[in-house]
Each structure stands twice: as C-alpha cells, then as structure tokens.
N, C-alpha and C positions, 0 to 999 in steps of 0.2 A: 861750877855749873856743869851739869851733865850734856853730852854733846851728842847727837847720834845723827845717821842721815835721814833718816828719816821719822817722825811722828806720827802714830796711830789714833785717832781718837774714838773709844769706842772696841768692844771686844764681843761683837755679836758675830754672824759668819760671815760679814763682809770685811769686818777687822781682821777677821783672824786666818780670812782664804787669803788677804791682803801678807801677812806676817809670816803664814807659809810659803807666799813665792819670793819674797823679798830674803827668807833664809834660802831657801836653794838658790836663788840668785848670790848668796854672801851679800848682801848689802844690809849693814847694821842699823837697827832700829826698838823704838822702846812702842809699848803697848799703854795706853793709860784707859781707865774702865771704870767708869764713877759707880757704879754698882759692886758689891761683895761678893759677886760671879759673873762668871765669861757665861755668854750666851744671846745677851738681847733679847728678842724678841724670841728665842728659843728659850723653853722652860717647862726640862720634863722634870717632875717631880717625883718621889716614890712616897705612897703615903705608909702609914703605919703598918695596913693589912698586907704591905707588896706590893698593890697594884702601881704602876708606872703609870703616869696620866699627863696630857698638854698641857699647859694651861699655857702656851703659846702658839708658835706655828705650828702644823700636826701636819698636813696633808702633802703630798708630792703631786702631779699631774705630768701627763706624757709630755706636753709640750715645752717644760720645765727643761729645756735643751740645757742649760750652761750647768745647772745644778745636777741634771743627769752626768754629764761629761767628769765634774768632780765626787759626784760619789762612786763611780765608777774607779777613779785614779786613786781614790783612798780607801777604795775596798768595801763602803758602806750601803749593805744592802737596802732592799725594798721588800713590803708584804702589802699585799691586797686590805685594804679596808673593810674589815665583817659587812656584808649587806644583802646577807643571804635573809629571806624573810620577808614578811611584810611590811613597811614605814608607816608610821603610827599620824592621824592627819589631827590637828585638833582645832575648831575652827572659834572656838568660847569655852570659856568653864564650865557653863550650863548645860554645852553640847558633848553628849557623850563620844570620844574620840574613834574614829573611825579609821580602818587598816586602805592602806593604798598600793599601788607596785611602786617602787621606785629602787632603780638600780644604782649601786656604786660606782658602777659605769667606768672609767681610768681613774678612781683614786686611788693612792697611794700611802702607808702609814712606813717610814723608818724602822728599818727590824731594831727590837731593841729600844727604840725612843730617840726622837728627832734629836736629843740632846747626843746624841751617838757623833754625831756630824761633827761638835764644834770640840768637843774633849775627845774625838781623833786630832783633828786639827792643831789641837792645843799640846799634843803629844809629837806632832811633829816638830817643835818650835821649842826654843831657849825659854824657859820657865819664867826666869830671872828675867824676863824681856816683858812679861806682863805684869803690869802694877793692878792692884784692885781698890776701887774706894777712892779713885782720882776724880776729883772735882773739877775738871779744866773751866776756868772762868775767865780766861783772857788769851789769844794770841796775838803774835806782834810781830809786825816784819821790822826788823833793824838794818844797819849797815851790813851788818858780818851774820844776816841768817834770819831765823826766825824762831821766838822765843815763848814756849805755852807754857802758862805759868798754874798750877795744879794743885789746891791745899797749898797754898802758900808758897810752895817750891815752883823755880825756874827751870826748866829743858830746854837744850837749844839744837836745832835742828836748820838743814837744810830746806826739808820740805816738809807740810804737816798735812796729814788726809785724814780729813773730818768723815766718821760713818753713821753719827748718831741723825735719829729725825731732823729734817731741817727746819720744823718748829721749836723744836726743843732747841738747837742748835743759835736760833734767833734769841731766842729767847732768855737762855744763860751764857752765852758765851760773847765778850767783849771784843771785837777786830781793831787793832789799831797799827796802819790806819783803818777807817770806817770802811767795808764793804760800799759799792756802790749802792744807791737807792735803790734802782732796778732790781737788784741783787736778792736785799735784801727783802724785796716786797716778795719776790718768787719763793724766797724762804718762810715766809709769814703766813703765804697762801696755801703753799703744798701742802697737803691734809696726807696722813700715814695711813694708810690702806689699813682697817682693821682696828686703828691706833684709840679709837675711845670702846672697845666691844669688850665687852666682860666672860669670862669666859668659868664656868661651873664646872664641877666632877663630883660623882657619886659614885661609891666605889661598893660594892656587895658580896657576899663568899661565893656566891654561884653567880653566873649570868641565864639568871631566872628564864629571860624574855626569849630567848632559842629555845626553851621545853613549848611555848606557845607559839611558834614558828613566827617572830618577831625577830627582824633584824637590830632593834635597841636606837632604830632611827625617828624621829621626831619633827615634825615640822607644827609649828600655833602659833596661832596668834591670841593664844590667851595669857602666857607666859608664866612665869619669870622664863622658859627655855624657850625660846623662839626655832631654836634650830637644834638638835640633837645626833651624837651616835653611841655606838657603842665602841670603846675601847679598852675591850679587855686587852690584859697581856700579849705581846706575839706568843710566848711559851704556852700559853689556855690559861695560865693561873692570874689571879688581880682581875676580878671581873669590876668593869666601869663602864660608868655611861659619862660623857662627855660633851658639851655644847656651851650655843652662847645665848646670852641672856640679854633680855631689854632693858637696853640704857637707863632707864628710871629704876629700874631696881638698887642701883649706886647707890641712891639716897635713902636704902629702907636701910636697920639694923642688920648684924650680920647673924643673928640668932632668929631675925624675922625673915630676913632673905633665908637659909635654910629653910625654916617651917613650910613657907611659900613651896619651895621649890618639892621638897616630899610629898607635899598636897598637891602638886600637880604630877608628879610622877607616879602618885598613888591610884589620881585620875584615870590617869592614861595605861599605866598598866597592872593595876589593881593592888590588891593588898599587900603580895607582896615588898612591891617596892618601900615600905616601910621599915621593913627591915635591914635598912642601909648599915654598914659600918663607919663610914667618912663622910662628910663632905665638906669640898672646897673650892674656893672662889678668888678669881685674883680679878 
C-alpha cells in the first residue's frame, strides 16, 4: 500500500498551488485527478484553426489579491480584455441588436491562456506525484492514518485535502466514519459559482467585428449567448468569440445548438459571422 503524507484530491489550481508549496516545503505527497487532465475548472483549448479559447475560467479582476500574489511568484503574466469598441445589446430575436458603450473596465485575460497558470504549476512539481483518471470513492480514517481508496487501489496517508466541488464531493465520495450531518448538509447546499453555465466558442480567420468598430461583446436575452466577448489570441492570431449560454440550451442537439448559435451571431453581427471555422461548447 502506497504511503505518503499527505493526499490531494483533485488537480485544478487549488490542488496543484496546494502540491507546489508542499514540494518546497519537502513534504511528500501524491496528486489523484479523476479527470484525463490537470486543470479543473481551468480549460484552455486550442482548436484546429490555432485559436486558444476558455471554455473554463477566463477572466482575472484587480481585486483577485491572492491570485495576483501567485501569478506574480511564478512569473505568469496578464493582458487587458479586447473591449475597445461598441458592445452589441440584444433584447429578442425580432429586435434588431443595437450597439451600446460598455467598458472592459479591470478585466483581465492570462497572456497565453488561463491554462498557462496550472502547467506552470505542474512543472514545478514531481510528475510522478500526479495520478490522472483517479476515481477516489471512499476515504477512511483508520487506527495508523487515513486510507483513500481510487479505482480500486488503496493510499494511505496522514492527511487527505479534498479540492473538488463540495457537491460533487457529497455526492461520490464515501467518508467512513460518516462526516457529521451538519457537515454534510453544508456540502449538499453549496452551489459552485458558475458550476451549471455552458460556455460556447466561435472561432474565425479574421476578427471581422473590429473593421465595424465592434468590441466582439454581447449581451441578450434572446440567446443561445446570453453574455459574450471576444477572445482572440494575445499574439492577434485565432480570432474568437466566446461566451455563455442559456442553461436550456443543454437539452437541444449539439448540431442544433451550433445552428442556433450562428443565427444569432449572424443576427447580431451580420453575414459575416457565418463564415465561422469552429465551434465549440462544453
């Protein structure tokens, strides 16, 4: 049975800020990560054409103190959010969209792709310390430690620090003995900021919408894109648009959700935007 001091659960950037101080510290520890990639809720992609797009966390903000503090110590920069332009208003489908002012104001986009942050991270850290495609379905406290047990295999450990949602957390992971009731009702309750929002990319060889002095920002309530920007590349190349979409879109097909979302981009910023290369939905 493998032994370590400590257990991670979870390889998003709280796992893994967690795994880089505990190696400068020398205190040995294993990483387990039920997903086929580090990142969590971080998830930049590159699509076919190049462009780099969210389809997770995307933005930074000033007051973002503690995550300021660490991207500073691992060297990873900041870029301004395109929001030069007019923001596109849409109030129905029927109503032709209308241009607004609205400033970018202190947001922030990761030079590079938010995904920059956790494969720093991961580069400062024992490779061999992160497992991928770990299932953890049970911890246990015992006499001599505590024992999470992963895909069928044991770890035993002194201490285990759970980082996944604490819905999800309620909800597949076994405590024995039982968390208290209390405990657990807190974790039943706590809703993940963000955690059911769907998030879309459209990706184009040009970013059209800046020859129309269009910042590629969107706000409707006609949808499928409720909220919109643009995120092309830091370098200018991988032009995209990027937003999130209204939760009932989930249940349309994913060739009708597309269709949807072209006719509304087509809407709003005319023919062009038909000429898409990508699109993608997570």
């Amino acid at each position: 049975m493998e032994s370590v001091d400590v257990i991670i659960v979870g390889a998003g950037l709280t796992g893994l800020t967690l795994a880089r101080n505990l190696t400068e510290q020398g205190i040995d520890f294993l990483l387990l990560e039920g997903r086929d990639r580090i990142g969590g809720r971080i998830h930049s992609i590159e699509t076919q054409d190049g462009a780099v797009v969210e389809m997770g966390a995307t933005w930074f903000f000033s007051h973002f103190n503690n995550l300021s503090k660490l991207l500073k110590k691992i060297k990873v920069d900041l870029t301004d959010q395109y929001s030069r332009g007019h923001t596109m208003y849409e109030s129905d489908a029927r109503t032709p969209a209308r241009k607004i002012n609205s400033s970018g104001g202190d947001m922030f986009r990761i030079k590079g792709g938010t995904a920059k942050i956790v494969d720093t991270l991961q580069n400062k850290i024992d490779g061999s310390k992160v497992l991928l495609g770990q299932k953890v379905s049970e911890i246990k406290q015992t006499p001599d430690g505590i024992e999470v047990t992963s895909n069928g295999k044991v770890f035993k450990s002194s201490r285990v620090v759970t980082t996944v949602p604490p819905q999800l957390l309620a909800k597949s992971v076994k405590f024995s003995p039982p968390l208290p009731q209390d405990v657990m009702n807190v974790l039943k309750n706590t809703h993940t900021w963000m955690g059911d929002s769907i998030k879309g990319a459209v990706t184009y060889k040009t970013p059209f919408w800046k020859n129309s002095g269009l910042s590629g920002g969107l706000y409707s309530n006609a949808g499928p894109f409720v909220q919109m920007y643009d995120q092309t590349n830091t370098d200018g190349n991988g032009a995209a648009l990027v937003g999130f979409m209204s939760g009932s879109i989930a249940r349309v097909p994913f060739e009708e959700r597309k269709k949807k979302v072209i006719a509304q981009l087509v809407r709003v910023f005319g023919d062009q935007a038909s000429e898409y290369l990508e699109y993608r939905d997570t």
